[in-house]
C-alpha positions as CSV (number, residue, x, y, z in Angstrom):
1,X,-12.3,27.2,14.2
2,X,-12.7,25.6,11.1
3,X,-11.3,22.1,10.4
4,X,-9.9,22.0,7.3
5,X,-8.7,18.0,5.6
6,X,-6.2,17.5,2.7
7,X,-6.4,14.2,0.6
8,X,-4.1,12.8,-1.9
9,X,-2.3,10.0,-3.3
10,X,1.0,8.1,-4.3
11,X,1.6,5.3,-6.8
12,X,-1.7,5.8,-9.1
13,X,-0.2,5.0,-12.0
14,X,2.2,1.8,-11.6
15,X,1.2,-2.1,-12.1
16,X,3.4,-2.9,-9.1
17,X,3.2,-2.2,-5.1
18,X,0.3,-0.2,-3.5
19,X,-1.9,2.5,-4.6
20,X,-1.5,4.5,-1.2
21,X,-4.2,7.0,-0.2
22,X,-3.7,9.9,3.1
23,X,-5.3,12.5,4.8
24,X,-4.1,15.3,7.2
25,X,-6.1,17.4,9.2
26,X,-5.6,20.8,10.7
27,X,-7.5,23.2,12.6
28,X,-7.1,27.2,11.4
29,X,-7.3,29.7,13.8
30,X,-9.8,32.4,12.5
31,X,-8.1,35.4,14.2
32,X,-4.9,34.6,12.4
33,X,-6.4,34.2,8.9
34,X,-6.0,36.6,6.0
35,X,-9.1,39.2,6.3
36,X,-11.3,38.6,2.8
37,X,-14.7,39.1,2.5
38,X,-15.0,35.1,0.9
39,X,-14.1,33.0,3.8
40,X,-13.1,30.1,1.0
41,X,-10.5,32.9,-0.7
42,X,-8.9,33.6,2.4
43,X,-8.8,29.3,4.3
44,X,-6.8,29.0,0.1
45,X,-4.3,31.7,0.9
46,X,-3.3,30.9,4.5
47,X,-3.2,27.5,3.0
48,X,-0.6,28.3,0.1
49,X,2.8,26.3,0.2
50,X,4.6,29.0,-0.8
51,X,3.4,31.3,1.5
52,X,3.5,29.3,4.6
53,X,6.3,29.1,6.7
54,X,5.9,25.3,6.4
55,X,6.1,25.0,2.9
56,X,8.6,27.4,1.8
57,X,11.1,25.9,-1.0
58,X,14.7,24.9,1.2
59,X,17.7,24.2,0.4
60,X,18.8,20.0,0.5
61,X,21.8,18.7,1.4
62,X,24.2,19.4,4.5
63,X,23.6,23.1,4.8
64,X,19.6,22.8,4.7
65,X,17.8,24.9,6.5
66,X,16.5,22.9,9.6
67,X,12.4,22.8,9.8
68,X,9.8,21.3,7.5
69,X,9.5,21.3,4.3
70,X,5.4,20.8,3.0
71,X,5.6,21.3,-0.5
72,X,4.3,18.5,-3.7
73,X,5.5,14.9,-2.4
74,X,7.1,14.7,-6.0
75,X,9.1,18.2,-5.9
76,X,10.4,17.1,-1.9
77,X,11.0,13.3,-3.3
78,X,13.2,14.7,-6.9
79,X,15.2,17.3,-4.7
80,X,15.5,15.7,-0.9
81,X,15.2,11.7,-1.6
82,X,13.4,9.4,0.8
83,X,15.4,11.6,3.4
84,X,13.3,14.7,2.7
85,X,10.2,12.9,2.9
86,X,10.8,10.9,6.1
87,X,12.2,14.0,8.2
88,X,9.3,16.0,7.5
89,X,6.2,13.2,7.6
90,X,7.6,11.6,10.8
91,X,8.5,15.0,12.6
92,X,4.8,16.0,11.5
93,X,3.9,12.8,13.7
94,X,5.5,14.0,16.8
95,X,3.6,17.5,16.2
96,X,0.4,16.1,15.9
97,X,1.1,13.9,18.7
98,X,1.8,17.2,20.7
99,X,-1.4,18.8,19.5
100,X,-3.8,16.3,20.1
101,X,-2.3,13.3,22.6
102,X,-4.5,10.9,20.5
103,X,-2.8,7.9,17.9
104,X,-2.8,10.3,15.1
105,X,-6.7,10.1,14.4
106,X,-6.8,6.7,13.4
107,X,-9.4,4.1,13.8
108,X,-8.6,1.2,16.1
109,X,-5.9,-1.3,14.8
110,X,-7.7,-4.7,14.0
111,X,-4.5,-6.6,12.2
112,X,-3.1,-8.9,15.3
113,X,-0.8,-5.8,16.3
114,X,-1.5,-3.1,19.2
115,X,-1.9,0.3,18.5
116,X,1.4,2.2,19.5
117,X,0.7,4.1,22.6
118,X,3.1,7.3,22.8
119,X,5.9,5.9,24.3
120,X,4.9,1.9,23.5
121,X,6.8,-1.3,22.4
122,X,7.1,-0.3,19.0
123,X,9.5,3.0,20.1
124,X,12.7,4.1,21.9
125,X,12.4,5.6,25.2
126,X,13.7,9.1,23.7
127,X,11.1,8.6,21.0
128,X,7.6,8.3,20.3
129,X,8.0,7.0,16.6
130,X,7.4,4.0,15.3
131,X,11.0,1.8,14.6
132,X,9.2,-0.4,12.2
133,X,7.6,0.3,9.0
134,X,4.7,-2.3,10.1
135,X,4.2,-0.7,13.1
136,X,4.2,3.0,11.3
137,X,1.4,1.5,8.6
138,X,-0.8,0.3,11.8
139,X,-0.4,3.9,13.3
140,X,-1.5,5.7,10.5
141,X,-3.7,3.0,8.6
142,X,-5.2,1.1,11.8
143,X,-7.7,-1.8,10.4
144,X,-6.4,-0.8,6.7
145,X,-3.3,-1.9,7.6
146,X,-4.2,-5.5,6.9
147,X,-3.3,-5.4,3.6
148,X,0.6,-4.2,4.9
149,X,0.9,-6.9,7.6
150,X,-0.2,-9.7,5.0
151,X,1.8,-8.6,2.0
152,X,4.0,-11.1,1.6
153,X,7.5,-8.8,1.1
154,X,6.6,-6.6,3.8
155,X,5.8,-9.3,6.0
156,X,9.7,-10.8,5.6
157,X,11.0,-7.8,5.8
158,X,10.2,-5.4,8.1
159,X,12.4,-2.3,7.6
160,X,13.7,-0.2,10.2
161,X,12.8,3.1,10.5
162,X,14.1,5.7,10.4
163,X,15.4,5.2,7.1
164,X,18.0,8.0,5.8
165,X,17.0,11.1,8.2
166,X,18.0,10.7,11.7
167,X,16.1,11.0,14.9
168,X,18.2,13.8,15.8
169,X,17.0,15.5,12.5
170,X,13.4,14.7,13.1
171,X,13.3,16.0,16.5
172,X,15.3,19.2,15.3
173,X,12.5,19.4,12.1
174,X,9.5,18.9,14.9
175,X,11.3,21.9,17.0
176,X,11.6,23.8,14.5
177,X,7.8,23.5,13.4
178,X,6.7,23.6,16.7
179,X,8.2,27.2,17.2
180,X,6.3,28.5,13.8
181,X,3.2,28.1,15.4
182,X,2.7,31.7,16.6
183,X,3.4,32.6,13.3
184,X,1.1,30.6,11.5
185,X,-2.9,29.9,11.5
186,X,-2.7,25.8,10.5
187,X,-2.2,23.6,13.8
188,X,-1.9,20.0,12.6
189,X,-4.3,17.3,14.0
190,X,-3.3,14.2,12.6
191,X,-2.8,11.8,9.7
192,X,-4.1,9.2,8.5
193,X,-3.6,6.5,5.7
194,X,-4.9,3.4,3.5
195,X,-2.6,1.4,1.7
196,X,-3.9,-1.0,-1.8
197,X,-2.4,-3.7,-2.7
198,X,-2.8,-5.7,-5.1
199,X,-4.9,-8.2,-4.2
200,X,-7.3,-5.5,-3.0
201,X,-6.5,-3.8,-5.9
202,X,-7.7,-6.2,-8.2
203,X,-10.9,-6.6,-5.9
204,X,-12.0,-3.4,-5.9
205,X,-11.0,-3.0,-9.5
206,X,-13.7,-5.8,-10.3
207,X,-16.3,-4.4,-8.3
208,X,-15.5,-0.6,-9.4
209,X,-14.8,-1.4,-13.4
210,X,-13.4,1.9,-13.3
211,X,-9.8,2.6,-11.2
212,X,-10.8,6.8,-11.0
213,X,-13.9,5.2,-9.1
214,X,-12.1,3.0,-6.8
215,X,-9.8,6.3,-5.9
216,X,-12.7,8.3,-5.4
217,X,-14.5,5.7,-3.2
218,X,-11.3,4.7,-1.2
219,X,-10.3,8.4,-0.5
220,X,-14.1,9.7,0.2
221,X,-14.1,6.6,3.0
222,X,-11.3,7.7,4.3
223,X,-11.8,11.5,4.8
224,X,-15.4,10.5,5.9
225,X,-14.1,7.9,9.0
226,X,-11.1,10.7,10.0
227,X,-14.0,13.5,10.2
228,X,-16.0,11.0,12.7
229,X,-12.6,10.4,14.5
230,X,-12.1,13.9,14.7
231,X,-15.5,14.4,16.5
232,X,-15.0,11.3,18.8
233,X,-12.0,13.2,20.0
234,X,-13.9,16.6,20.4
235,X,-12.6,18.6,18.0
236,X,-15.8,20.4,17.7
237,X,-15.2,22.7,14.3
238,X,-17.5,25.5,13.3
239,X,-17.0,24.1,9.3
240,X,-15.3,21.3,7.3
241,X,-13.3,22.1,4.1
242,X,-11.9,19.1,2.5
243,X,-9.0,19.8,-0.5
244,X,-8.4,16.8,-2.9
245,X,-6.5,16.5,-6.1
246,X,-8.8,15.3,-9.1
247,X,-8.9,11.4,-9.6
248,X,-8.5,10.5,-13.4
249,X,-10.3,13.4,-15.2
250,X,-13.6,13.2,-13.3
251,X,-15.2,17.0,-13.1
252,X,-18.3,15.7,-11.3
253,X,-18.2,14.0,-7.6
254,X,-21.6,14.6,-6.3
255,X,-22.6,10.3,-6.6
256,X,-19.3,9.4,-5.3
257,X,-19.9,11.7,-1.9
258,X,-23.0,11.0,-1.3
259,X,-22.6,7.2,-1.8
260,X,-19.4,7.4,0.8
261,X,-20.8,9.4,2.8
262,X,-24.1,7.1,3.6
263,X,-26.5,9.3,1.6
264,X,-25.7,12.8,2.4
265,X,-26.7,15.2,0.0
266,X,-24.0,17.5,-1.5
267,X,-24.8,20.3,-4.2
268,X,-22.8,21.0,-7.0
269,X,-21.3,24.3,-7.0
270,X,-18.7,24.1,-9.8
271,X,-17.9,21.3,-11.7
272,X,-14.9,22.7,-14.1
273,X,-12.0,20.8,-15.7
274,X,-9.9,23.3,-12.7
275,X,-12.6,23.3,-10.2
276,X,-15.3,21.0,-8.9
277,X,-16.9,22.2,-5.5
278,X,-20.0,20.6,-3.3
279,X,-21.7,22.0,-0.1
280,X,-23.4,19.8,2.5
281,X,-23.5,19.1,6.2
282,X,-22.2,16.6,8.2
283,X,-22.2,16.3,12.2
284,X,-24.4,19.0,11.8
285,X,-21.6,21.7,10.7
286,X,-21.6,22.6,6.8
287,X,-19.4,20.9,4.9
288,X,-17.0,21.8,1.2
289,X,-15.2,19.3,-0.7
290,X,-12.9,21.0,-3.2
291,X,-11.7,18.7,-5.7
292,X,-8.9,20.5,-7.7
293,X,-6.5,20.4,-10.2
294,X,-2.8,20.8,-8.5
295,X,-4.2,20.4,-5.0
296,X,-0.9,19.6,-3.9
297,X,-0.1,23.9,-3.5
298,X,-1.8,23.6,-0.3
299,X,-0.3,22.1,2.7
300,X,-3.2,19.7,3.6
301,X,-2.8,18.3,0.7
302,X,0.9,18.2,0.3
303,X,1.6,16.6,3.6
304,X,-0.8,13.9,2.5
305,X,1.2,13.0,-0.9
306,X,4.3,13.4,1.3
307,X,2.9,11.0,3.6
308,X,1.6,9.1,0.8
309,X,4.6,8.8,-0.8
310,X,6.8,8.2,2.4
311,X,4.5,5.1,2.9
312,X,4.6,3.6,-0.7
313,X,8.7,4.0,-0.8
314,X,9.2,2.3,2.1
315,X,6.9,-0.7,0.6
316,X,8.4,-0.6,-2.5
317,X,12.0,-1.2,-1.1
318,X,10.7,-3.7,0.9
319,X,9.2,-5.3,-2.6
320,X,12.7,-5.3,-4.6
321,X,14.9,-6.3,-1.6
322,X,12.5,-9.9,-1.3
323,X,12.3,-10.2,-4.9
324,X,15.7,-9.4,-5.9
325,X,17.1,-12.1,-2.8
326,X,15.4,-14.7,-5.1
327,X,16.4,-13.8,-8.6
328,X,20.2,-13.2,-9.1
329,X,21.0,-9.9,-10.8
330,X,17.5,-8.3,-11.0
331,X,17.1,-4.6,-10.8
332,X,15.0,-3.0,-8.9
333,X,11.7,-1.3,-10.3
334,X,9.8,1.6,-9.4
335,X,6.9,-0.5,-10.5
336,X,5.5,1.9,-14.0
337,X,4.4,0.1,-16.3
338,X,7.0,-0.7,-18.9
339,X,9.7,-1.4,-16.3
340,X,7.0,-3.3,-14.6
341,X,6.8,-5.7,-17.3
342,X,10.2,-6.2,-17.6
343,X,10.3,-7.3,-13.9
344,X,7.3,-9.3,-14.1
345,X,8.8,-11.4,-16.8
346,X,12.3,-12.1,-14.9
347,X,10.6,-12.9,-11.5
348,X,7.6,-15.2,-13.1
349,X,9.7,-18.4,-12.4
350,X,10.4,-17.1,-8.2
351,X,6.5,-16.4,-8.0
352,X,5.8,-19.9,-9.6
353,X,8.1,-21.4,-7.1
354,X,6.6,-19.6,-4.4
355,X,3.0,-20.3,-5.9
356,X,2.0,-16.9,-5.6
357,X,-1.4,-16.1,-7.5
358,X,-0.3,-13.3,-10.3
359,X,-3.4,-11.1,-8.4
360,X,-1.6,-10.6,-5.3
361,X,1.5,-9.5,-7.7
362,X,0.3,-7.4,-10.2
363,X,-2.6,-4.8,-10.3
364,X,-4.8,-4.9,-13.4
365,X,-5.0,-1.3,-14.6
C-alpha cells in the first residue's frame, strides 16, 4: 500500500503568534484506487477534495450535513468558523486513533508534560480527546511543543477544548467518517504538528536569512521524523508520496531535501512555477515529494492546513484574551501586519511592564 503524507501551513504571513506547520498521513489501498496507467495520475485523483467523500463542499449551520468536511483550511475557516475546523481535525484524531492505537505518530513529548495515553489524565472517560489546548499541542507536536508550553499567553491561559463544536458533534463527525471507509481508498494514520513562535521564529530567521527557507527546513524535518515514526510503528509501505504547498515562490527543493533529510539524494523531475517534483529512497522504499501550487485540493494536505489552522486559532485567542486583560479597550488582532502594528503600539507599555524582550513578541519578517 502506498503511504502517502500531506504538509502545509497556517499563519505565514502575520508579525504576530506562531507560524504553525502539520502533516497527515494516510495509507491508500491499491485495489480501491482509480485504474491509470501513471500510478502518480491516479494516488492525485483518489486524492481530490472534491471527489472524495471526505471533502465534499457541505452545508454550515444547523442543518449541516453530519461527517467531515476536508476541504482548504481557509474555505472551512470563512464558511464554518473555528467550529468547522475543530469538529472535523479533532474527529480526525479519534479516527486515526482507531486506525493505528498509537499517539497520533508523534515523537515522544519532552516538555515536562506526559504524553496523553487514549483514555489519560488529560480526557473524559467518554472521550479520548484532549480537554486542554496544551495537552492537544503535546499530542500532536510532542518535543515541539516546548515553544506552546513556554509561551507566555498560552501558559496563563490554557483554553478548554472543545471550543465551539461539541463532543457529541465530533463523535457524530468520527462516525460518520468511520462508515465511509468502504467507500473510500485513504485510511488516515495520524497527524502531526510544529508550532513557531516567536522567539524561535526570530532564531531561525537569523540562521536561515530567508523565511521561505526556514518553512522549507521546518516542514522537510517534520515529514522526515513522521516517515521514521511511521516505520517504528510498522507501517511497512511499498512507496512514499509527500504533497506540499510551495513555500514563498521557491520552484527548486532538491538542497533543502537532501539537507533535511541527512544527505539523501533526490532528482529533480520538474521544477515549474505549478510543479516541482523529486524522486529518492528512504527506508529503502522510493520516495516523491510534490511540491505544488494549490496543494490544498488534496485531502493530505487540506487536513494539514485544517489542522494547522485549528492549532494557530486556538493560540491566537489565547494571545488577545492575555493581552487585552492588561490593556483596557484593545481589540483583538489576527496578527497581519498592518493591524499588527497597530497592536504592537498600544500593548508596548503592558510588555515594558512585564519586561518582555520585543523577540519573543513580534516575528521579524
Amino acid at each position: 500500500m502506498p503511504l502517502i503524507i500531506g504538509v502545509d501551513e497556517a499563519g505565514y504571513g502575520p508579525n504576530l503568534g506562531p507560524l504553525v506547520i502539520a502533516a497527515s498521513a494516510w495509507r491508500v489501498a491499491d485495489e480501491q484506487m482509480p485504474a491509470s496507467h501513471d500510478s502518480l495520475s491516479a494516488i492525485k485523483e483518489c486524492l481530490l477534495c472534491e471527489r472524495s467523500g471526505l471533502g465534499k463542499t457541505q452545508r454550515i449551520g444547523a442543518g449541516a450535513a453530519e461527517g467531515p468536511w476536508i476541504a482548504d483550511s481557509k474555505i472551512v475557516y470563512r464558511s464554518g468558523g473555528l467550529a468547522a475546523l475543530e469538529r472535523t481535525v479533532l474527529a480526525a484524531m479519534l479516527v486515526a486513533l482507531d486506525n493505528m492505537g498509537s499517539d497520533l505518530l508523534n515523537e515522544p513529548d519532552n516538555t515536562g508534560g506526559k504524553m496523553r495515553e487514549s483514555t489519560g489524565g488529560d480526557a473524559s472517560p467518554a472521550s479520548p480527546l484532549p480537554r486542554s489546548a496544551a495537552a492537544l499541542c503535546r499530542t500532536l507536536a510532542g518535543r515541539h511543543a516546548a515553544g506552546w508550553i513556554a509561551d507566555r499567553a498560552n501558559g496563563a491561559i490554557d483554553l478548554p477544548l472543545p471550543r465551539e463544536a461539541t463532543l457529541d458533534e465530533i463523535d457524530r463527525t468520527a462516525a460518520a467518517w468511520r462508515a465511509k471507509t468502504d467507500r473510500t481508498p485513504l485510511e488516515l494514520l495520524g497527524l502531526v504538528a510544529r508550532p513557531i513562535f516567536p522567539a524561535e521564529f526570530n532564531r531561525l530567521l537569523d540562521q536561515r536569512q530567508r523565511k521561505s527557507d526556514l518553512l522549507s527546513q521546518a516542514s522537510l524535518e517534520l515529514v522526515f521524523g513522521l516517515i521514521e515514526r511511521v516505520r517504528k510503528l510498522g507501517g511497512v509501505a511499498e512507496s512514499l508520496t509527500v504533497f506540499c504547498d510551495k513555500h514563498g515562490g521557491r520552484n527548486r527543493y532538491a538542497a533543502q531535501l537532501s539537507e533535511a533529510s541527512g544527505g539523501m539524494l533526490f532528482l529533480p523531475i520538474e521544477e515549474s512555477r505549478d510543479s516541482s517534483r523529486y524522486q529518492g529512497h528512504c527506508l529503502g522504499r522510493s520516495m516523491e515529494w510534490l511540491f505544488l501550487s494549490k496543494a490544498e485540493r488534496f485531502i493530505p494536505v487540506a487536513l494539514a492546513s485544517m489542522t494547522a489552522k485549528y492549532l494557530r486559532e486556538l493560540a491566537m485567542e489565547a494571545f488577545n484574551r492575555y493581552w487585552i486583560g492588561r490593556v483596557g479597550g484593545l481589540r483583538a488582532t489576527a496578527g497581519y501586519p498592518v493591524d499588527a502594528r497597530r497592536f504592537l503600539a498600544e500593548t508596548e507599555a503592558a510588555r515594558r511592564a512585564e519586561a518582555m524582550p520585543l523577540s519573543d513578541f513580534w516575528r521579524n519578517k
